[in-house]
ROTI-994216 format. One record per residue (C-alpha): residue number from 1; residue in three letters; x, y, z. Coordinates in Angstrom, 2 decimals, decimal comma. Layout:
% residues N
[NUM "Ala" [X Y Z]]
...
END
This chain:
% residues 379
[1 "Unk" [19,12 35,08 -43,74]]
[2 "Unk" [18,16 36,20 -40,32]]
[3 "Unk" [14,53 35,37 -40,67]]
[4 "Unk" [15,69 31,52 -42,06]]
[5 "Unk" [17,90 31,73 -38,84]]
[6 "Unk" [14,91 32,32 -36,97]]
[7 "Unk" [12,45 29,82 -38,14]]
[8 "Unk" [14,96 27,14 -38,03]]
[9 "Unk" [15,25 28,46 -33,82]]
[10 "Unk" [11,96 28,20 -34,00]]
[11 "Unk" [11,26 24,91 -35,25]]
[12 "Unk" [14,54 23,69 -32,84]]
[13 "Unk" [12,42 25,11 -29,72]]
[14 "Unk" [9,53 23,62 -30,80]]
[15 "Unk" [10,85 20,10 -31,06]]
[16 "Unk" [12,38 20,25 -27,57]]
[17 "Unk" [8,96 21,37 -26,66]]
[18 "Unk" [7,22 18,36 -27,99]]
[19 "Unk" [9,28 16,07 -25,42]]
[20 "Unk" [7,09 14,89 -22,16]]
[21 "Unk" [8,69 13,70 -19,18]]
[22 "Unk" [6,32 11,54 -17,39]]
[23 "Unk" [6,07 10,02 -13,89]]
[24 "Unk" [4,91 6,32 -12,80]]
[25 "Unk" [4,48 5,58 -9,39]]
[26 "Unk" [3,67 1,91 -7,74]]
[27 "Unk" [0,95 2,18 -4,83]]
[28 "Unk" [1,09 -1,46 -3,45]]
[29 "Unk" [-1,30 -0,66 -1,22]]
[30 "Unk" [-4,32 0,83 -3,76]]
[31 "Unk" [-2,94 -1,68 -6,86]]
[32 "Unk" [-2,41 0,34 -9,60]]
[33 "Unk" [-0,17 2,80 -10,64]]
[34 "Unk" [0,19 6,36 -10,68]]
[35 "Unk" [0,50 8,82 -13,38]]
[36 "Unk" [2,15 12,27 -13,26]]
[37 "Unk" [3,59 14,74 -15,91]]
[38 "Unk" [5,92 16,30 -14,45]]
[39 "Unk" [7,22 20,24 -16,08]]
[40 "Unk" [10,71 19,90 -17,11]]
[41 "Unk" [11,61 23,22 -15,49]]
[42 "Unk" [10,19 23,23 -12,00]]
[43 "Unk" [9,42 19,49 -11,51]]
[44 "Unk" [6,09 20,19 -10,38]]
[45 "Unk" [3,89 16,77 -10,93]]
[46 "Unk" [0,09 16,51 -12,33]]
[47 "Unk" [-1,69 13,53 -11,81]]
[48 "Unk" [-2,96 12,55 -14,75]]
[49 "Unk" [-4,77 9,65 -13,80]]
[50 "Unk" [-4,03 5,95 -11,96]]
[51 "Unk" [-4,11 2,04 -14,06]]
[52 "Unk" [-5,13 -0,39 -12,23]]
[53 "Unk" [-2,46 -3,56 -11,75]]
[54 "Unk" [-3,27 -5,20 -8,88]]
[55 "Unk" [-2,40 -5,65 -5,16]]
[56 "Unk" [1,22 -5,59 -4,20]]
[57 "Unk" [1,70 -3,84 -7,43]]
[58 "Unk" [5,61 -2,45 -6,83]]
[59 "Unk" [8,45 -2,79 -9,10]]
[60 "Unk" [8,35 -1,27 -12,44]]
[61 "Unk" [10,73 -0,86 -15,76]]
[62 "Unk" [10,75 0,63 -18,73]]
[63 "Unk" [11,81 -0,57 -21,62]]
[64 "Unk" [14,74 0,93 -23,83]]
[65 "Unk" [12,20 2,80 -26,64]]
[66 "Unk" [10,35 3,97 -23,59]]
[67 "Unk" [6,93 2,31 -25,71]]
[68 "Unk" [6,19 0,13 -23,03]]
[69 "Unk" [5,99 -0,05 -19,29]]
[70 "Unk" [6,48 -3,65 -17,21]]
[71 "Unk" [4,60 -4,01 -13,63]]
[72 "Unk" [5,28 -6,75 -11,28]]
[73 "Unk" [2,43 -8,10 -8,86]]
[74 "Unk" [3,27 -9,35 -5,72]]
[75 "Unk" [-0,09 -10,77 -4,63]]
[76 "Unk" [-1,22 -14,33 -6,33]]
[77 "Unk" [-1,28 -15,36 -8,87]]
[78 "Unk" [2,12 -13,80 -9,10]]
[79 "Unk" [2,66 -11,98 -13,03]]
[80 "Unk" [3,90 -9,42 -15,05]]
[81 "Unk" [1,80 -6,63 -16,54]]
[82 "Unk" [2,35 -5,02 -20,13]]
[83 "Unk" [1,37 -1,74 -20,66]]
[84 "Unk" [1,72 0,37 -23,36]]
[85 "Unk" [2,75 4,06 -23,03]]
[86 "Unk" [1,19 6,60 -25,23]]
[87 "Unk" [4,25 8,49 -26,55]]
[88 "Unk" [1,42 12,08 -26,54]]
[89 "Unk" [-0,24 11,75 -23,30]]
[90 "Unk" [1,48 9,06 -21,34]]
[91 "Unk" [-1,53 7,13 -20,79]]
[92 "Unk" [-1,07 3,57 -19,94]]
[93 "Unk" [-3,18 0,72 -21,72]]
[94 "Unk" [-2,84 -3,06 -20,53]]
[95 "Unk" [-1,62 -5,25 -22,94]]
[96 "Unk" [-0,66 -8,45 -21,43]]
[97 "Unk" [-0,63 -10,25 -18,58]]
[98 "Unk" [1,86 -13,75 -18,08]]
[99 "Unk" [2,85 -15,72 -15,07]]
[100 "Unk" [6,13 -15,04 -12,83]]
[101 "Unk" [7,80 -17,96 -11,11]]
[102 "Unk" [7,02 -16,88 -7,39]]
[103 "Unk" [6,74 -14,23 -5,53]]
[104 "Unk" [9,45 -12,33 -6,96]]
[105 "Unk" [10,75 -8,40 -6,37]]
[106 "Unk" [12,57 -6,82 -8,88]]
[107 "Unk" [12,26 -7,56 -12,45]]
[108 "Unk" [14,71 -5,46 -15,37]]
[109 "Unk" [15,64 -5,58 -18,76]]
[110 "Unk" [18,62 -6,38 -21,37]]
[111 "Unk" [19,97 -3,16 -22,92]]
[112 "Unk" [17,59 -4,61 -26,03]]
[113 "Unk" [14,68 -4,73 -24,70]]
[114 "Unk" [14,12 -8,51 -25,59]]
[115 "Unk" [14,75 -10,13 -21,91]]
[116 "Unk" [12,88 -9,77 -19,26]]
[117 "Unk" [14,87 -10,77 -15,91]]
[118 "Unk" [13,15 -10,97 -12,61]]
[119 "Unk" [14,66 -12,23 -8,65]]
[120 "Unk" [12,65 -13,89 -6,04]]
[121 "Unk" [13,44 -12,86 -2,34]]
[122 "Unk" [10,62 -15,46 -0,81]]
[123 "Unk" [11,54 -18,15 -3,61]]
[124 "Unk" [15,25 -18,07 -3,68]]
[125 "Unk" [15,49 -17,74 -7,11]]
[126 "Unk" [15,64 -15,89 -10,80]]
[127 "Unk" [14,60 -16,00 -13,78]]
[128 "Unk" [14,39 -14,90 -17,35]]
[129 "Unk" [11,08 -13,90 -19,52]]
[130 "Unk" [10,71 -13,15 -23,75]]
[131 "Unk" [9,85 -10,11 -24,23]]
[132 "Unk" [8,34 -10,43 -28,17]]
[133 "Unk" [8,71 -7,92 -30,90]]
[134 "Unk" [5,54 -6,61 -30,21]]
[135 "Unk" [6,69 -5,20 -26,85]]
[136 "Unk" [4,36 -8,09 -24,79]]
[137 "Unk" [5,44 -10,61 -22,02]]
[138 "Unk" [3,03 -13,05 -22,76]]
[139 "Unk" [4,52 -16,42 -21,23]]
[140 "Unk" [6,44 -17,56 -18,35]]
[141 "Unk" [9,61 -17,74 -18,11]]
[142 "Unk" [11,96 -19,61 -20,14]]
[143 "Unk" [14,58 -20,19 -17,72]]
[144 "Unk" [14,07 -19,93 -13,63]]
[145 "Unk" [17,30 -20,79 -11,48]]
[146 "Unk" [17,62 -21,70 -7,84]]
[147 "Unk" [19,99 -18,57 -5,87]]
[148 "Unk" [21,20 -18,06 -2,67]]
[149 "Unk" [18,77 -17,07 0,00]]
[150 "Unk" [17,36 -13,83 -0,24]]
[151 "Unk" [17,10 -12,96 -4,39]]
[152 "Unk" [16,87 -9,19 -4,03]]
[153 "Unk" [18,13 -7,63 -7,34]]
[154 "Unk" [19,03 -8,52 -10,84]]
[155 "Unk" [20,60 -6,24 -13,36]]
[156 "Unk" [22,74 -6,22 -16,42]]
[157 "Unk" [25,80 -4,47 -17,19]]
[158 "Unk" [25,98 -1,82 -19,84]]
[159 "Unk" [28,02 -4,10 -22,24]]
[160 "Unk" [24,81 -6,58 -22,11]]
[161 "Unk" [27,40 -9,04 -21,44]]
[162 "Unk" [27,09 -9,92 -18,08]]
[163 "Unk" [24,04 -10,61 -15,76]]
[164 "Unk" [24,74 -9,84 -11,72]]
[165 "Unk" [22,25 -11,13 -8,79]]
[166 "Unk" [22,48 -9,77 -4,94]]
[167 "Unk" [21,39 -12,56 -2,53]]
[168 "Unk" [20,90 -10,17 0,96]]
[169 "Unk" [20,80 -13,59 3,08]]
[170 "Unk" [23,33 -15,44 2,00]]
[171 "Unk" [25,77 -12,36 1,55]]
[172 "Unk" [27,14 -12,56 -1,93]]
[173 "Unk" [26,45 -11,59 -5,64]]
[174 "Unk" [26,00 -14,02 -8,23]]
[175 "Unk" [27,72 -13,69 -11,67]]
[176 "Unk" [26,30 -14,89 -14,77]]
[177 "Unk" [27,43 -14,68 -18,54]]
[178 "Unk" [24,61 -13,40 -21,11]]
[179 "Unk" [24,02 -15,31 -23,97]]
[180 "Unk" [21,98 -12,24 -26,30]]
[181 "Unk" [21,25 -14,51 -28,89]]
[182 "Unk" [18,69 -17,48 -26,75]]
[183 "Unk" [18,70 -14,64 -23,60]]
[184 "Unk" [20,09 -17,78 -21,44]]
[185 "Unk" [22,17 -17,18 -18,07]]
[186 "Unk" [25,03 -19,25 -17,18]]
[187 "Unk" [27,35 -19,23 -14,17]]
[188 "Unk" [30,42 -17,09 -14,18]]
[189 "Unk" [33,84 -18,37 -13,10]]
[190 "Unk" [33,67 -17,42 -10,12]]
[191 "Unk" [29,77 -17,81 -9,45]]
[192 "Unk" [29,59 -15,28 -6,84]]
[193 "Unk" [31,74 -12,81 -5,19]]
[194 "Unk" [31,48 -12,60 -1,18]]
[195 "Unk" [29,90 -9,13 0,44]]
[196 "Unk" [31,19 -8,58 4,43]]
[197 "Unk" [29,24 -10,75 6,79]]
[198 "Unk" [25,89 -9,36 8,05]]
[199 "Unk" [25,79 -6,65 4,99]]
[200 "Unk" [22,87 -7,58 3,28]]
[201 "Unk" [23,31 -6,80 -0,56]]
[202 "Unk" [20,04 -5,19 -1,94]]
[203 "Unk" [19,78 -2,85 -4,84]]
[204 "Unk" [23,28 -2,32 -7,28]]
[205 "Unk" [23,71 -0,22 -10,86]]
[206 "Unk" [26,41 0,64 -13,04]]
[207 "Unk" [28,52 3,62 -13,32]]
[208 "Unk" [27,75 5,35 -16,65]]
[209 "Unk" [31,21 3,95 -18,24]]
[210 "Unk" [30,42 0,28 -16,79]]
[211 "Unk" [34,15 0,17 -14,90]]
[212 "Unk" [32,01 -0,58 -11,34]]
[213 "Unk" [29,04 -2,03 -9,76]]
[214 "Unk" [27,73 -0,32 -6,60]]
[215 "Unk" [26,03 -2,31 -4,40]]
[216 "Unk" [23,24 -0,69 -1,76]]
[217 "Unk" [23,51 -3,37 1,47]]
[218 "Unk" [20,39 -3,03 3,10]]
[219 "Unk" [21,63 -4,50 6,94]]
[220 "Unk" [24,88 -1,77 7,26]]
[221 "Unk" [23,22 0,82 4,80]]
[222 "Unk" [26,89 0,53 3,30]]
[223 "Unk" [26,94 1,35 -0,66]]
[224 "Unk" [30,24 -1,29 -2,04]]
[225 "Unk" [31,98 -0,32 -5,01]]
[226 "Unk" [33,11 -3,06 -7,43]]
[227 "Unk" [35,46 -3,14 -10,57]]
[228 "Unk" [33,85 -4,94 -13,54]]
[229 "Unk" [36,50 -6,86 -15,38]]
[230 "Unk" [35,25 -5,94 -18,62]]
[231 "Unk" [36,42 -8,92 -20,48]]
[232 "Unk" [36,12 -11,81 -17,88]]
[233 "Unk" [32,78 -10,20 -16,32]]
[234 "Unk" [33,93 -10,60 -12,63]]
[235 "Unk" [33,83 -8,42 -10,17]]
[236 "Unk" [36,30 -7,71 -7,57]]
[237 "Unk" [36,05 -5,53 -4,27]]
[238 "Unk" [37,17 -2,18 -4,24]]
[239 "Unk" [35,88 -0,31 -0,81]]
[240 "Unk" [32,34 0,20 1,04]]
[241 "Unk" [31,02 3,74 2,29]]
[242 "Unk" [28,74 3,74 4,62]]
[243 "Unk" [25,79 6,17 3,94]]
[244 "Unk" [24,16 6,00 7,92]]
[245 "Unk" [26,00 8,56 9,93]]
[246 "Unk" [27,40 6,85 13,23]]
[247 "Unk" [25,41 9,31 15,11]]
[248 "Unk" [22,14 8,39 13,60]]
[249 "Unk" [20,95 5,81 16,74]]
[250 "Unk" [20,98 2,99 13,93]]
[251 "Unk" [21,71 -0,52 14,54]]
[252 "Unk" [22,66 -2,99 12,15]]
[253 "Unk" [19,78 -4,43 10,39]]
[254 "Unk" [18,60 -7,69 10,12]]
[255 "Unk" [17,03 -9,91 7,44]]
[256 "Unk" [13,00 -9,43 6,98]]
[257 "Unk" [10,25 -11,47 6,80]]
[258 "Unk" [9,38 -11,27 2,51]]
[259 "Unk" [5,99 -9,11 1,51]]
[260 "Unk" [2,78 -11,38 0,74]]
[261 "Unk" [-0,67 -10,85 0,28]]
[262 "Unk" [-2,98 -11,63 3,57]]
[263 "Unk" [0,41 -12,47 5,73]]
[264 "Unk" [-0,19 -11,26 9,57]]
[265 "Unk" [2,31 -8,41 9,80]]
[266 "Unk" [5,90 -9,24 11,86]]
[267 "Unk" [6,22 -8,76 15,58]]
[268 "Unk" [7,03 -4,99 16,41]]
[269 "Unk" [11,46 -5,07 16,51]]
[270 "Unk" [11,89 -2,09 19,72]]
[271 "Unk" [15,54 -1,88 18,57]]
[272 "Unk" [15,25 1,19 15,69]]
[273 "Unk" [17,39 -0,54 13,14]]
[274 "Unk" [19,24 -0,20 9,56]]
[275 "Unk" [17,00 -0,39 6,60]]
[276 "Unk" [18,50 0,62 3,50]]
[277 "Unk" [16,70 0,59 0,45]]
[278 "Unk" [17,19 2,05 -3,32]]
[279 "Unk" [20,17 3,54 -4,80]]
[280 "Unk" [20,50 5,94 -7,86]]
[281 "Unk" [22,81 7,89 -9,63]]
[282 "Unk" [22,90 10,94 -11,40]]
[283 "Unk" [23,38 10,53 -15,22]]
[284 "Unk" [26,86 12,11 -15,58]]
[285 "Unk" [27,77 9,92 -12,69]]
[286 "Unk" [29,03 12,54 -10,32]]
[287 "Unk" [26,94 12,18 -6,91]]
[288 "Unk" [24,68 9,22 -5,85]]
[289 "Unk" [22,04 8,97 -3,36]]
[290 "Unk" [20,58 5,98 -1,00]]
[291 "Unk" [17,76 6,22 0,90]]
[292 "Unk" [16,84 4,47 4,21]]
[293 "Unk" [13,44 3,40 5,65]]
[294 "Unk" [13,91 3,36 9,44]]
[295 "Unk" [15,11 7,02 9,89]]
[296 "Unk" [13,16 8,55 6,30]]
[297 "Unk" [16,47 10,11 5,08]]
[298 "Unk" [17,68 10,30 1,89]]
[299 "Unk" [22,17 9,99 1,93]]
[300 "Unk" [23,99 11,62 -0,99]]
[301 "Unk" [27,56 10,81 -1,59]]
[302 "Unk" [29,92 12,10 -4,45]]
[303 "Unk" [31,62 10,28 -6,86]]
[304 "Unk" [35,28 10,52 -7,87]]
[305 "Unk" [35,91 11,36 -11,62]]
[306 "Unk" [38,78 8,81 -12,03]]
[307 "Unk" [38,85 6,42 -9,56]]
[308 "Unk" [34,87 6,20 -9,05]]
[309 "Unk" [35,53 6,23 -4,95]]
[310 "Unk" [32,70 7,61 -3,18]]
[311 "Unk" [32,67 10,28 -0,27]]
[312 "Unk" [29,59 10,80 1,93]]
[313 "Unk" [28,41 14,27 1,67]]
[314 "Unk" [25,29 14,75 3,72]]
[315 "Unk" [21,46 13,06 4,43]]
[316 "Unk" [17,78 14,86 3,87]]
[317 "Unk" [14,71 13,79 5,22]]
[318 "Unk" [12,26 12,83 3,14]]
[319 "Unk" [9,00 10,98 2,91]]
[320 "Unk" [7,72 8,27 5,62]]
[321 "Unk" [9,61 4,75 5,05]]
[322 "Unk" [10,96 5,54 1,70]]
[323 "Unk" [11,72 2,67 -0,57]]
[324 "Unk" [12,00 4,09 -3,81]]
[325 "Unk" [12,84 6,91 -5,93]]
[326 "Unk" [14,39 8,08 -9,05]]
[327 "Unk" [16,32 10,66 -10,94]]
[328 "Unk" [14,89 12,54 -14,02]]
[329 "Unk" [17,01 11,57 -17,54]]
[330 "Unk" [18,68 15,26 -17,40]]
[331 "Unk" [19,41 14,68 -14,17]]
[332 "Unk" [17,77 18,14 -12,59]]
[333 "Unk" [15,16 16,13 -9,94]]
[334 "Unk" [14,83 13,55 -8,02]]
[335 "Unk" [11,55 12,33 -6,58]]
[336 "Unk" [11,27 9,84 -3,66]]
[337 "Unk" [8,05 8,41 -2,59]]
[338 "Unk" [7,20 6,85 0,86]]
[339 "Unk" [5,94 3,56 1,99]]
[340 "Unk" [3,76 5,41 4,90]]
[341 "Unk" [3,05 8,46 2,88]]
[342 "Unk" [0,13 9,63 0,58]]
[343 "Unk" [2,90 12,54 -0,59]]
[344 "Unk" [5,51 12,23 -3,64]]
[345 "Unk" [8,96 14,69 -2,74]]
[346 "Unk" [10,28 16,55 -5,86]]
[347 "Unk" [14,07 17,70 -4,95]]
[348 "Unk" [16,29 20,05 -7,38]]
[349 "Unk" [19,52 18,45 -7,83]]
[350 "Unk" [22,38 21,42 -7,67]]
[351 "Unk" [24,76 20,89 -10,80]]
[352 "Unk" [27,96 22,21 -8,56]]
[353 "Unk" [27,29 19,83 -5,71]]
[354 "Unk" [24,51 17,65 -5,91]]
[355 "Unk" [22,18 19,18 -2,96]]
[356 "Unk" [18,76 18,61 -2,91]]
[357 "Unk" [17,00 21,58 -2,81]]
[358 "Unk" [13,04 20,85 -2,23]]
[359 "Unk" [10,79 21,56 -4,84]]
[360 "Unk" [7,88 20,53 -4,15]]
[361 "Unk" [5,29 17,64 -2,61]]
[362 "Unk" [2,78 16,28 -4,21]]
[363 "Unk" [-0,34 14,12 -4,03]]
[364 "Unk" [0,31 10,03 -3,82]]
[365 "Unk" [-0,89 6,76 -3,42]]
[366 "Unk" [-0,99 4,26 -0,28]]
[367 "Unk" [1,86 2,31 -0,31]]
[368 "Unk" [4,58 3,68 -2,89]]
[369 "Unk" [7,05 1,78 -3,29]]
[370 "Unk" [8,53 2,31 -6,57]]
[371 "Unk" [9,11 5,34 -9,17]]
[372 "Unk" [9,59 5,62 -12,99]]
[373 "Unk" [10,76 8,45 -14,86]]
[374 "Unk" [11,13 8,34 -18,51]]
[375 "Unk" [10,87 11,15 -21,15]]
[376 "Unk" [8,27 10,78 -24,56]]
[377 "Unk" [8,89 12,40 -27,46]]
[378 "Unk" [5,49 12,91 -29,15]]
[379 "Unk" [4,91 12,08 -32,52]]
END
């Protein structure tokens, strides 16, 4: 009995084993993207190679079977690239290419997998893709509709219900029902809910039980927590927490000209200024981070069992400018990669109280702007 005991052990070790957690990183700068493995228990990264995309290559998804990874191209003609993962080596191999409506900066998926959404900060806009059973995004979009100024994020809620859309210039979130059947958005009642003047609203996710939206603003570097009305799909105000320290010698931010290919850079701004970026959360939902370009510091705040309030704990530095980064699906690393840094920054996350504890840095790109983590089992 102890020997069947044993080999069953055995074969349960060896299972666990077989699963890869794999690393995808967005160099705008070079135009393709990155390829780590990453070991589960130190979260040291090998490269294991980079796929060419194209320039202004920056955000990525995943989709839910983790078989397939979605690029978006900022340079013209603006599109969406289809790769598929290898579920033994991570390798990425280009499937498809189709069109996107402008030049847009955040694209996501429906909890299925079927919908591809996508926002436009240049163009104003969103819009909504097919994603066909074969895992492809072969044709434009299906549906593209006008936004408030600024399009900066879109993102559905956990119930696949309800489709939300920040708009950083004009100050507000738009609220859309989901139809899962055709993938069509329609306004909300109301079609937006109001963020404090001069905020900014940028990058938002869900708590892991879907009761709030938290909402990164990129001008105050404030994260807002929102109730999600479960049934009506509305969102209503709850508090803001502001994740730049007072004594930081940050001033408010201000709206910036949108990335495009060839474009003469901006006039220098003296005044050192708020530039919020990304937000994440831990999987169990307990701390959250934000990270801000101006100062290269990465904020981590805690998050209230009950009530989902947050508390600002403490900042890190981190890499040069960062603008993106991500926590691994256990929810024991977080890596954050840096605009104006050829390095990638592995952190420990402590289970008691959600420090980062650095773990490492690691060869990069030019230009990161965006990371993917996502865990293969092989087969």
């Amino acid at each position: 009995m102890h020997r069947s005991i044993a080999i069953l052990c055995a074969a349960l070790l060896a299972g666990i084993s077989s699963a890869k957690e794999m690393v995808y990183v967005a160099n705008a700068e070079d135009g393709d993207v990155g390829i780590y493995a990453m070991d589960a228990k130190s979260g040291a990264l090998t490269p294991e190679g980079r796929e060419p995309a194209g320039n202004l290559v920056m955000a990525l998804t995943i989709n839910p079977s983790h078989s397939m990874l979605y690029a978006m191209v900022r340079s013209t003609p603006y599109r969406v690239i289809s790769y598929a993962i290898d579920q033994n080596s991570g390798a990425l191999s280009k499937k498809a290419e189709a069109p996107l409506p402008d030049n847009m900066v955040y694209i996501s998926l429906d909890a299925t997998g079927r919908y591809l959404f996508s926002a436009s900060y240049a163009g104003d806009k969103v819009s909504v893709s097919k994603v066909g059973s074969d895992g492809l995004v072969s044709d434009a979009p299906f549906q593209v509709l006008p936004t408030g100024h600024n399009a900066h994020c879109i993102r559905i809620d956990r119930g696949n219900k309800f489709v939300f859309a920040t708009n950083l210039g004009s100050g507000q979130i738009l609220q859309y029902r989901f139809d899962p059947a055709t993938g069509k958005l329609s306004e909300n009642d109301p079609p937006a809910i109001k963020s404090p003047s001069d905020y900014g609203p940028r990058h938002m996710l869900f708590s892991p039980d879907n009761r709030f939206l938290y909402v990164l603003h990129e001008l105050s570097g404030a994260v807002g927590q929102y109730a999600l009305d479960a049934k009506t799909g509305t969102l209503s105000e709850v508090g803001f927490t502001a994740t730049v320290p007072a004594d930081a010698g940050l001033q408010p931010g201000v709206p910036r000209a949108p990335i495009a290919a060839g474009a003469p850079p901006p006039a220098p701004d003296p005044t050192p200024r708020i530039w919020a970026a990304d937000l994440q959360m831990t999987p169990d939902g307990r701390f959250l981070y934000a990270s801000e370009r101006t100062g290269s510091k990465l904020a981590q705040l805690s998050v209230a069992k009950d009530s989902g309030k947050l508390t600002y704990d403490r900042s890190y530095p981190t890499e040069t400018q960062p603008r993106g980064f991500r926590i691994d699906p256990e929810g024991h690393f977080l890596i954050a990669a840096g605009e104006k840094s050829d390095q990638l920054s592995v952190y420990r996350i402590e289970t008691k109280d959600g420090a980062l504890t650095p773990a490492g840095r690691f060869p990069g790109g030019k230009g990161a702007v965006w990371v993917e983590i996502v865990e293969l089992s092989s087969r």
